[in-house]
N, CA, C and O of each residue as an XYZ file, in Angstrom:
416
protein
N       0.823     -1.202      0.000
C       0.000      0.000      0.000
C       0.862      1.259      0.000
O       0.630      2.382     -0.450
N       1.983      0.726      0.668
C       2.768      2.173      0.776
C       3.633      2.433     -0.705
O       3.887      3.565     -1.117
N       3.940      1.461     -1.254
C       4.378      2.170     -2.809
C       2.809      2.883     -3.667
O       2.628      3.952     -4.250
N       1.932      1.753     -3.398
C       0.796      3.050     -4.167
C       0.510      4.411     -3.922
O       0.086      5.225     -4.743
N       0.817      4.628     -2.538
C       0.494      5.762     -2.352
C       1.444      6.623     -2.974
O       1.260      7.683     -3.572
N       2.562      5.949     -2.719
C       4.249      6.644     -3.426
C       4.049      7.117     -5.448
O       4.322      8.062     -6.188
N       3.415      5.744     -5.544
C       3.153      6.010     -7.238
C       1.893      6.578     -7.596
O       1.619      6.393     -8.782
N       0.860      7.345     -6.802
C       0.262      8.090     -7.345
C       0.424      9.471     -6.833
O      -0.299     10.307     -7.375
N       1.213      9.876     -5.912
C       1.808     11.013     -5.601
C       2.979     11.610     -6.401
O       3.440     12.746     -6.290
N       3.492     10.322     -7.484
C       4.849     11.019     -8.242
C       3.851     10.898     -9.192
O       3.800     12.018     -9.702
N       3.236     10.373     -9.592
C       1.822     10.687    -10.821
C       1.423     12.268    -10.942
O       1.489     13.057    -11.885
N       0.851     12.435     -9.184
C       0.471     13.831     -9.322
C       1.445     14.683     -9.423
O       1.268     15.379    -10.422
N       2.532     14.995     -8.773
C       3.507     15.869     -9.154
C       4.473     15.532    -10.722
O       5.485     16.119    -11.105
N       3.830     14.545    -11.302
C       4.808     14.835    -13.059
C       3.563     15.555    -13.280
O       3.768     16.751    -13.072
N       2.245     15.303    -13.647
C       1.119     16.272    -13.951
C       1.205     17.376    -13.956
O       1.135     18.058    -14.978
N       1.396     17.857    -12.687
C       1.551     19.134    -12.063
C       2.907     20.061    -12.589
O       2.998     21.202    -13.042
N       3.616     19.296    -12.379
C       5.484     19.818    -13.072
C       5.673     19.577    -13.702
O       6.566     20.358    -14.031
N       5.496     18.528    -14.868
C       6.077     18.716    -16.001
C       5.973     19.593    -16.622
O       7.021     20.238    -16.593
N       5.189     20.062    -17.267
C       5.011     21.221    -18.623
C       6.220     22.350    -17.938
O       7.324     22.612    -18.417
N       5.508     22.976    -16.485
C       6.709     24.342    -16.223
C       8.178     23.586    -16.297
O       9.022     23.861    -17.150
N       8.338     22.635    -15.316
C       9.744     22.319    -15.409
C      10.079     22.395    -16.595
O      10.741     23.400    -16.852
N       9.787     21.408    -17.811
C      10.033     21.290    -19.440
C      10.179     22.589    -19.951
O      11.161     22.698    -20.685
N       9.294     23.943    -19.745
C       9.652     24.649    -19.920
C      10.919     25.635    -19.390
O      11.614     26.322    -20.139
N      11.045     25.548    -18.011
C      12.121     26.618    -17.295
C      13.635     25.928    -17.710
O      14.636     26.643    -17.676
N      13.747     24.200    -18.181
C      14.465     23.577    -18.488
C      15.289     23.405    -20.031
O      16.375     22.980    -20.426
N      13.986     24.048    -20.644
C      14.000     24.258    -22.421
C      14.952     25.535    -22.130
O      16.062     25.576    -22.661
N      14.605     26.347    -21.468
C      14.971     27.789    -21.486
C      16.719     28.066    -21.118
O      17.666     28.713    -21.566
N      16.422     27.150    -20.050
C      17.783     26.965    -19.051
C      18.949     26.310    -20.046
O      20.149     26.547    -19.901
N      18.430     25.499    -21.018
C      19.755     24.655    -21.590
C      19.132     24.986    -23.472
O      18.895     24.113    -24.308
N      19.055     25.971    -23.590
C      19.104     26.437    -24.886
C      20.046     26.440    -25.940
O      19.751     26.499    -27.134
N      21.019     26.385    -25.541
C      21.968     26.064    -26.153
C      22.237     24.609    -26.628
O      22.832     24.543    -27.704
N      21.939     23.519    -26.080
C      22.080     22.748    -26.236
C      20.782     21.397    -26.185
O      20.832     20.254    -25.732
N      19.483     22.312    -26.997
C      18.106     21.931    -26.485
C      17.610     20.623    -27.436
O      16.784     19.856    -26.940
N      18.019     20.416    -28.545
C      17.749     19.177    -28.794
C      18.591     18.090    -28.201
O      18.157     16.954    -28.010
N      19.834     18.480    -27.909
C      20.123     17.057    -26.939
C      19.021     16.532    -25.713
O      18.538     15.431    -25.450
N      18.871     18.017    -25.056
C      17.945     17.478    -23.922
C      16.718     16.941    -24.122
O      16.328     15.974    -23.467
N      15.853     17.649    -25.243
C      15.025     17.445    -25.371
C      14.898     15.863    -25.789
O      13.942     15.165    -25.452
N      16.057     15.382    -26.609
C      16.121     13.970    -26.990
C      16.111     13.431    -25.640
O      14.976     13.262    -25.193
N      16.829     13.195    -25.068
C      17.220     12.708    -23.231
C      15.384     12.629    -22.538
O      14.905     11.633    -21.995
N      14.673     13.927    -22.763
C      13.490     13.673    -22.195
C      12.620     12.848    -22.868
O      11.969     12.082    -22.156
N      12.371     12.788    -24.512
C      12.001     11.994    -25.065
C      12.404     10.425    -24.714
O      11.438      9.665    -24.661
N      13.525      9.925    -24.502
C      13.972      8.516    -24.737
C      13.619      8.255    -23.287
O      13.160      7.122    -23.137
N      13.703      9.026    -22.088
C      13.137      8.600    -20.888
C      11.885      8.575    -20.493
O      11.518      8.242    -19.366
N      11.006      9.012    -21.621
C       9.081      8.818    -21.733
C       9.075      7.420    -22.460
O       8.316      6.486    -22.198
N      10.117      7.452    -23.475
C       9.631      5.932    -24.311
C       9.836      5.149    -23.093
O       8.836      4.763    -22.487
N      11.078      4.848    -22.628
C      11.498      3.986    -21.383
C      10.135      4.265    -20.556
O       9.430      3.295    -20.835
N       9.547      4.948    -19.843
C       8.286      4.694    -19.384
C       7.159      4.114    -19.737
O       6.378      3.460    -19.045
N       7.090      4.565    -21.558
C       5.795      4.183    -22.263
C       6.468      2.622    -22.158
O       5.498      2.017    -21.701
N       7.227      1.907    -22.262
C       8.091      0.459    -22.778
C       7.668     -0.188    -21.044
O       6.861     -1.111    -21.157
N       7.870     -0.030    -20.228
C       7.649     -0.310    -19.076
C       5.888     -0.379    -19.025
O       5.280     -1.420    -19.278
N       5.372      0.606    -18.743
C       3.911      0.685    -18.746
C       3.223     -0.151    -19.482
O       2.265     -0.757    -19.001
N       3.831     -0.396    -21.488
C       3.289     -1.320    -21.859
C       3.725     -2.794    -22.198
O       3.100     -3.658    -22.814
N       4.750     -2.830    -21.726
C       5.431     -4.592    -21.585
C       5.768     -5.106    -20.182
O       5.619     -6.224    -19.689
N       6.332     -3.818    -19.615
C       6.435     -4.376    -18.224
C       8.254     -4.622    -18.098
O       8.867     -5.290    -17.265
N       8.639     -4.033    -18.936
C      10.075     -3.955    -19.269
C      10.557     -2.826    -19.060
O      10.098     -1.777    -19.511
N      12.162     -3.014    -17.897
C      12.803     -1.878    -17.873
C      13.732     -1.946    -18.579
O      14.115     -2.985    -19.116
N      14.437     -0.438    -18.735
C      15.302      0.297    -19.419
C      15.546     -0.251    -21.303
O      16.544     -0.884    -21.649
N      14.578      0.103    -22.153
C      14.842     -0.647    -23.138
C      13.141      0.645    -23.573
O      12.317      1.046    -22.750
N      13.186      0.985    -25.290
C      12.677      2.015    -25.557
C      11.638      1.024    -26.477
O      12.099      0.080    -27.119
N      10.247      1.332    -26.468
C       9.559      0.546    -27.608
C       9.779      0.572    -28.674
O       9.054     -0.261    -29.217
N      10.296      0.988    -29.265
C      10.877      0.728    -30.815
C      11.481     -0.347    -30.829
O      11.137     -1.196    -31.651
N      12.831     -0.669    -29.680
C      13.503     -2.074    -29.665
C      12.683     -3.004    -29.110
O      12.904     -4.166    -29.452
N      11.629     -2.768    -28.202
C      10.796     -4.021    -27.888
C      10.064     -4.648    -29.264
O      10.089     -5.828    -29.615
N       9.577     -3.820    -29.766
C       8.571     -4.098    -30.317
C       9.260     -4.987    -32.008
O       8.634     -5.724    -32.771
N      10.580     -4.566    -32.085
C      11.513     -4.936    -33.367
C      11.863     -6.509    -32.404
O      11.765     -7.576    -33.011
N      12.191     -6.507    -31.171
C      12.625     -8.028    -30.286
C      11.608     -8.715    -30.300
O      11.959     -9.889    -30.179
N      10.106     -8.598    -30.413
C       9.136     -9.300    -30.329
C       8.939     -9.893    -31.991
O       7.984    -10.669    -32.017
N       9.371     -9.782    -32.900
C       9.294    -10.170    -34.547
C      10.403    -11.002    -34.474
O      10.222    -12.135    -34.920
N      11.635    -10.712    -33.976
C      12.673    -11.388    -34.032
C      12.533    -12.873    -33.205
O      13.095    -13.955    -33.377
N      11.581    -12.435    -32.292
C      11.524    -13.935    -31.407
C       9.694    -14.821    -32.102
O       9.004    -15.577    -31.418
N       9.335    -14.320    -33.747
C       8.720    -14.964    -33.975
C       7.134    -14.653    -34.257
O       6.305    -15.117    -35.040
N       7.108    -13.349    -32.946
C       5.728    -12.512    -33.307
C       5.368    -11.922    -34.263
O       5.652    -10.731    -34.141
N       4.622    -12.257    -35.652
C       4.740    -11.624    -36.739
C       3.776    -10.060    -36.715
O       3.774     -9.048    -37.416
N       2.932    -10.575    -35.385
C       1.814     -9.358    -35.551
C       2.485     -8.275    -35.140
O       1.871     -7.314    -35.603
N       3.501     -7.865    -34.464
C       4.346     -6.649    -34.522
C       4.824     -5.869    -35.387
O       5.292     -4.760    -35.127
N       4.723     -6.575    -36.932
C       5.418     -5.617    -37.997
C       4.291     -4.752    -38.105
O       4.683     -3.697    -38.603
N       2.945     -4.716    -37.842
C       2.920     -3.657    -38.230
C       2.958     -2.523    -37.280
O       2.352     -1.574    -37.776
N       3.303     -2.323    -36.430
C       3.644     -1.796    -35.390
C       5.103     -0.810    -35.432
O       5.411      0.317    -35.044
N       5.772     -1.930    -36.131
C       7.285     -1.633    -36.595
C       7.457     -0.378    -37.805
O       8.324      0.476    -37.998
N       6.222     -0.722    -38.475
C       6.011     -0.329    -39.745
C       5.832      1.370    -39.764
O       6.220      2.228    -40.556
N       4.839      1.439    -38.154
C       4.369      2.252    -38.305
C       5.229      3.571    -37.278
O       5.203      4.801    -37.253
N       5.865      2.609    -36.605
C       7.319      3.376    -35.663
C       8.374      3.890    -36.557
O       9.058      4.914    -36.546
N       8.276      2.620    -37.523
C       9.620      3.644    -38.315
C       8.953      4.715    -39.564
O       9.689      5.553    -40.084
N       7.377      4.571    -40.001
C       7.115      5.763    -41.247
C       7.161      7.037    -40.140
O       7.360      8.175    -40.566
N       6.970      6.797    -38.730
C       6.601      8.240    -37.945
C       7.517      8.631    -37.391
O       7.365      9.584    -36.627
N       9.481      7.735    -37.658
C      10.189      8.117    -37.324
C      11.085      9.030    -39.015
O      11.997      9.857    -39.035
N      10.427      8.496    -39.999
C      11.197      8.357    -41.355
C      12.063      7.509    -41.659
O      12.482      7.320    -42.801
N      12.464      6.826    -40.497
C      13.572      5.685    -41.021
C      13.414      4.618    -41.242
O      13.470      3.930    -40.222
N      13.161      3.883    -42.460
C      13.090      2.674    -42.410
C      13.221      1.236    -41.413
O      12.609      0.182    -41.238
N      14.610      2.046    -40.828
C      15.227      0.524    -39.919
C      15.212      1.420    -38.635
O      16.292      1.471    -38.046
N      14.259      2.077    -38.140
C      14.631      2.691    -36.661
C      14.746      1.841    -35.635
O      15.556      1.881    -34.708
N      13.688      0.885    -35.901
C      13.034     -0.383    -34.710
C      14.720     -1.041    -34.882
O      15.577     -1.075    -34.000
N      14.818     -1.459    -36.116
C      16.066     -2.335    -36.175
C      17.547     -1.877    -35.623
O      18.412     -2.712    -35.361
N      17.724     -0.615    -35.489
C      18.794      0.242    -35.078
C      18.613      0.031    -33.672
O      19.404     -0.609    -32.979
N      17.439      0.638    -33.210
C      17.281      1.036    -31.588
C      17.836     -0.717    -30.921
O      18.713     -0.909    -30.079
N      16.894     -1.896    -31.713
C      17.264     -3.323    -31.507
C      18.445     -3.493    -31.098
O      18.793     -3.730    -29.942
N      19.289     -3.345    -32.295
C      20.850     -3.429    -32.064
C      21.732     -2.262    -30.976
O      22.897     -2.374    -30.596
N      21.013     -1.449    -30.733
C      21.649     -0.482    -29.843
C      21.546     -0.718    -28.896
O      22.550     -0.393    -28.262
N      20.485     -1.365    -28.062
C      19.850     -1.908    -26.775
C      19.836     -2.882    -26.702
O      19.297     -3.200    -25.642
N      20.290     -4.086    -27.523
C      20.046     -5.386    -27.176
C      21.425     -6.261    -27.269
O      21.966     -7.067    -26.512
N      21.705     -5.776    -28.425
C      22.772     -6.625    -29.212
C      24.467     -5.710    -28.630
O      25.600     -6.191    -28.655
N      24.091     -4.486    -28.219
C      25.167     -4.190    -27.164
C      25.551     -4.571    -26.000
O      26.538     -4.095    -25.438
N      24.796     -5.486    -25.508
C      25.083     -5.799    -24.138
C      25.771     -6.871    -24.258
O      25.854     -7.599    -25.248
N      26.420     -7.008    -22.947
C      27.143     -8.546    -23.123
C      27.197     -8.798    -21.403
O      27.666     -9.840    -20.946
């Protein structure tokens, strides 16, 4: 009971703080704002990837490219549609090899 209470209290305060923080943070590192902004992006996928597989540290693009590879065909289109909304053909397949096939 006591982590629920914990995880809907950091629920309410990202609600609450994100947008200003994101903003006073955009402002603060301007110089160097698409790096960060990438950094905040890849740590929402890592949430969205968790929330919907139940998997840490690993971004849905590579889950979802590891789930075809181990046989799931109903993922391509999934894949299909990660990489036309990324433009890259092989994004799923990149992120794959970046997160998976790096480790040892």
């Amino acid at each position: 009971m006591k982590n629920t209470i914990l995880l809907i209290l950091a629920i309410f305060i990202t609600i609450v703080g994100f947008v200003p923080l994101l903003l006073i943070q955009s402002y603060r590192r301007f110089t160097d704002l698409d790096v960060f902004h990438l950094g905040v992006a890849v740590s929402l996928d890592h949430l969205w990837c968790k929330m919907i597989f139940g998997i840490d540290g690993h971004t849905v693009s590579a889950v979802i490219y590891k789930k075809i590879k181990e046989g799931d065909l109903s993922y391509e289109k999934y894949v299909k549609t990660v990489n036309w909304l990324f433009r890259d053909k092989s994004h799923c397949k990149s992120a794959y090899n970046f997160e998976y096939r790096s480790i040892k």
